[in-house]
C-alpha positions in Angstrom: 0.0 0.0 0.0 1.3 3.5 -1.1 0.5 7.0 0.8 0.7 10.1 -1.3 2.8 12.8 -0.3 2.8 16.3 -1.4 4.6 19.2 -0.5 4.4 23.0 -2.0 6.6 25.8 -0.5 3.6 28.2 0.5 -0.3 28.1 -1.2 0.5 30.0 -4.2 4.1 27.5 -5.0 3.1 24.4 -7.6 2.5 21.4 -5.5 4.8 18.0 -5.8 3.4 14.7 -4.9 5.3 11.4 -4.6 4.0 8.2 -3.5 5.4 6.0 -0.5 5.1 2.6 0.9 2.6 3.0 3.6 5.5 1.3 6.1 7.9 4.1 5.6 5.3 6.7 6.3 3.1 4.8 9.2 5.3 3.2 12.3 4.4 1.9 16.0 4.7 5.1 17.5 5.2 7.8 14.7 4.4 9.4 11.2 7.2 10.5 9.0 6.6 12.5 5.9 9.3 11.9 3.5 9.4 15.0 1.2 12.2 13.5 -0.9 13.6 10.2 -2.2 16.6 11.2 -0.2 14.2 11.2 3.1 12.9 8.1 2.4 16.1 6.5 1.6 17.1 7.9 5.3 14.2 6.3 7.1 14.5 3.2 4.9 18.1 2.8 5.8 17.2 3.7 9.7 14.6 1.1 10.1 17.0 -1.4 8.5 19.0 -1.5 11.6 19.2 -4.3 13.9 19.3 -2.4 17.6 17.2 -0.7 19.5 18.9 0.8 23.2 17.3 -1.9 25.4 18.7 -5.1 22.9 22.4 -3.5 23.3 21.9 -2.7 27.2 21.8 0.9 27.1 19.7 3.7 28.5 18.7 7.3 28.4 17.4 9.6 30.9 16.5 12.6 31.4 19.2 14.5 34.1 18.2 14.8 38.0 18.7 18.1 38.8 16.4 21.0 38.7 18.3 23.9 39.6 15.9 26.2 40.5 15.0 23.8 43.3 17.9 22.8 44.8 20.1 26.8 44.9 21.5 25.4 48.1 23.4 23.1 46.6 25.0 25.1 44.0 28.6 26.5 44.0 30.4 28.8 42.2 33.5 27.5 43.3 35.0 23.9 44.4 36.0 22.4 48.1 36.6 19.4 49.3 32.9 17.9 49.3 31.4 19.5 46.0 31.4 17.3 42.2 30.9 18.7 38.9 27.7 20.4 37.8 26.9 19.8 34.1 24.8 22.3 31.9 24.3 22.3 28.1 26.2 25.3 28.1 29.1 23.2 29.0 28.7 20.9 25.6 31.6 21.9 22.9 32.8 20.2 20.0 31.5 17.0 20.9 33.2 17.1 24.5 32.0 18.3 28.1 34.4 21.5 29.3 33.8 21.3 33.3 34.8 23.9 34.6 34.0 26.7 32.3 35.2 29.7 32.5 33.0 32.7 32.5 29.4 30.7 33.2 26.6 32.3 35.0 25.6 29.0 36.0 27.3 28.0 39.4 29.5 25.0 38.2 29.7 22.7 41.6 27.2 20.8 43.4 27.2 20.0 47.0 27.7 16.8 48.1 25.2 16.9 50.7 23.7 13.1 51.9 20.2 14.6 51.0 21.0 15.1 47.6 23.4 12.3 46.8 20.8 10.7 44.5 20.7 13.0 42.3 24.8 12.4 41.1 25.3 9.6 38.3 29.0 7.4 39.2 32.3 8.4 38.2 32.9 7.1 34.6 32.1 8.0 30.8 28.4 9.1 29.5 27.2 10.6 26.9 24.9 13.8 27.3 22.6 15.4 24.3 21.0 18.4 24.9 17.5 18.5 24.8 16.7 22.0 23.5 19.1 22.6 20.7 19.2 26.8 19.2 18.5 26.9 16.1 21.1 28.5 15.1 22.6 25.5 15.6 23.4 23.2 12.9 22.3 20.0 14.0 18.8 19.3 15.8 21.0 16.2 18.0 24.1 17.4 19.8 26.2 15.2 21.9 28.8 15.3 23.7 31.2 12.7 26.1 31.5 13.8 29.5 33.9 11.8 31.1 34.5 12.6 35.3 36.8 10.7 37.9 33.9 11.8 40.9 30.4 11.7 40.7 28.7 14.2 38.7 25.1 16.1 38.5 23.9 16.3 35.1 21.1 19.4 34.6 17.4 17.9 33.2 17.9 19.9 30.2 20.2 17.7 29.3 19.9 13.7 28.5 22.0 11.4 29.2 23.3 7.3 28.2 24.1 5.0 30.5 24.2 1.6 31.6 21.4 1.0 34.1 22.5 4.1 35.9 26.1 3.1 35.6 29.1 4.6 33.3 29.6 3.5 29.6 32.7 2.4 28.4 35.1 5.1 26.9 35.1 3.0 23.3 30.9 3.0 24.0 30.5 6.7 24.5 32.9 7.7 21.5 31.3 5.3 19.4 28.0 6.7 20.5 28.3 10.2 20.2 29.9 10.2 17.0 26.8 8.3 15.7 24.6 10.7 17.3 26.7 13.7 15.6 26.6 12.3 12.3 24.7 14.2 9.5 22.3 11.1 9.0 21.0 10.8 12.5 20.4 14.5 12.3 18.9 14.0 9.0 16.7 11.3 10.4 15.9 13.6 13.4 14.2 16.1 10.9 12.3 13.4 9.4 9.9 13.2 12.3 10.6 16.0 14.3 9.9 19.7 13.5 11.1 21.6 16.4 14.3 21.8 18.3 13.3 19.6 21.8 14.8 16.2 21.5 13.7 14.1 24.1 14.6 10.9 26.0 11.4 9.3 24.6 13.3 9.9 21.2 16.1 8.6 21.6 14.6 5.6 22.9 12.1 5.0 20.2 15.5 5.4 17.6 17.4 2.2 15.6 20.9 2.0 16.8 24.2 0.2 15.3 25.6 -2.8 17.5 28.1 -1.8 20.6 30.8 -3.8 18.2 30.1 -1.1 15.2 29.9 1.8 17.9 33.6 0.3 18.6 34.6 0.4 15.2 33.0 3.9 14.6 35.3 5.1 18.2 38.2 4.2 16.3 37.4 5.9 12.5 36.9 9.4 11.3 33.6 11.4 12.6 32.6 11.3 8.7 32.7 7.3 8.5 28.4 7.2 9.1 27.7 9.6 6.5 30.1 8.1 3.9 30.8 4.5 4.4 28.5 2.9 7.2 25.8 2.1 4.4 28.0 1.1 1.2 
């Protein structure tokens, strides 16, 4: 069964109408709208992967803190019981920069009992922001944050993790390259017109095997977009 699709770029441009298998258009949980062969190629190629997060062991939450709710455990400035407070803000080229230098947002958290369930373990994650600007040039944008103390990771940003434990380093390379790749960003348009990307998301998305996230920790960052699907 075919579903036609047609797209015009305001009501006075000539209209263009292509027709789609029904299964490329129509999934479990969402409708795409592939204005182009190129689109549908994208979602084609998507759904042909094996993985989803649970069947290679990973997760993705949403981070703990609120920081309008817990001030009192914000610092501007470390001691000897305080770990590292992660915004988007400190997201940059593909890495986490704790601390950073000139932030209005206090860059410690206080290591009080009370709030100790709000810090993820020492070890390697991988954080995406869940509001990108759009200024920006990708909708997805992730980064490895990697921290020898336990960390708090801000809710406006998600994070991947292994039932609430650390990834491997190879794992969170891997991982955020494939997330920063053009055709995960192109596949992120697809279904999704405005710049949130949340946890539900990323759940609901196909994913490479953790041996091909190892390969793709130890190539180029361009290896997704030009060789992953020759």
């Amino acid at each position: 069964m075919y579903i036609k699709v047609s797209k015009s770029q305001d009501i006075f441009s000539p209209i263009f109408s292509r027709s789609v298998k029904r299964d490329l258009v129509i999934t479990t949980d969402y409708i795409f709208i592939p204005a182009s062969k190129q689109e549908e190629d994208v979602i084609r190629r998507m759904n042909s992967l094996p993985h989803d997060l649970k069947s290679i062991g990973l997760n993705v939450s949403t981070g703990k803190v609120v920081d309008f709710r817990i001030r009192d455990f914000l610092c501007s400035s470390p001691s000897q019981n305080t770990y590292p407070m992660i915004y988007p803000s400190n997201i940059s080229e593909s890495i986490v920069v704790h601390p950073l230098e000139r932030c209005k947002k206090p860059q410690w958290f206080l290591g009080d009992p009370e709030a100790a369930k709000l810090l993820v373990p020492p070890g390697s994650y991988v954080v995406v922001k869940r509001f990108s600007a759009k200024e920006e040039r990708k909708r997805i944008v992730a980064a490895v944050w990697k921290s020898s103390s336990e960390s708090a990771i801000d809710n406006k940003l998600n994070y991947f993790h292994f039932n609430g434990l650390p990834l491997s380093s190879k794992t969170a390379l891997g991982l955020t390259k494939w997330l920063n790749s053009k055709f995960v960003d192109s596949y992120f348009r697809i279904f999704s017109g405005h710049t949130q990307v949340n946890a539900t998301d990323l759940r609901k998305m196909k994913y490479p095997s953790l041996e091909e996230l190892h390969e793709l920790a130890d190539k180029d960052d361009g290896w997704v977009d030009n060789g992953y699907f020759d």
